[in-house]
N, C-alpha and C positions, 0 to 999 in steps of 0.2 A: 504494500500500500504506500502510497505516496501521496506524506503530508504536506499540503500548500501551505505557505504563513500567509501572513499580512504585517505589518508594520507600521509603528507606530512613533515621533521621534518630537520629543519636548522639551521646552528650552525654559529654565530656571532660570531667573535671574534674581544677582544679589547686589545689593545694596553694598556688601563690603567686599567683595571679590572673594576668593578663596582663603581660607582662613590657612596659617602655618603652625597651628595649635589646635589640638583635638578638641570635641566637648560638645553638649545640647548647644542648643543658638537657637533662634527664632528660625533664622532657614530651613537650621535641620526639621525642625519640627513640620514646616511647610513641604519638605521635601517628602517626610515621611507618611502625611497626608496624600499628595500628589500620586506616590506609590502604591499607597496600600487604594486611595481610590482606583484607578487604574488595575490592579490586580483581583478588584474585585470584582471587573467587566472581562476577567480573561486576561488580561495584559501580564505576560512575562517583563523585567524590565532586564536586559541585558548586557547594557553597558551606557556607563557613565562618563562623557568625556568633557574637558573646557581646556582649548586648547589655549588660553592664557588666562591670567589672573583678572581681568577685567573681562571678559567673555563672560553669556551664560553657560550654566551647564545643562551642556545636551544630553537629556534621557530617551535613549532607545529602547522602546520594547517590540515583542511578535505572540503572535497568538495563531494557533490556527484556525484559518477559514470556516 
């Protein structure tokens, strides 16, 4: 059998750019809403990228069809 995906790809944006210290933050906490909403329509989220410190960070999820 051969599963189709679909895709999905969303852009976070923060007010402080990437942090260089771990820890809760407001973002996190947005981000972790963001997620778990999305996860609960199907959405795998797969990878997390910002390719610089002023960038959003892009969440990519898939799910299949």
């Amino acid at each position: 059998m051969d599963t189709r995906w679909e895709y999905k790809v969303l852009s976070l944006k923060s007010e402080h750019g990437i942090k260089a210290a771990f820890g809760a933050s407001a973002d996190d906490k947005e981000a972790t809403e963001i997620i778990n909403r999305e996860g609960s329509q199907g959405w795998e989220l797969v990878s997390a990228v910002s390719t610089y410190a002023t960038q959003p960070l892009r969440l990519f999820f898939k799910r299949p069809r």
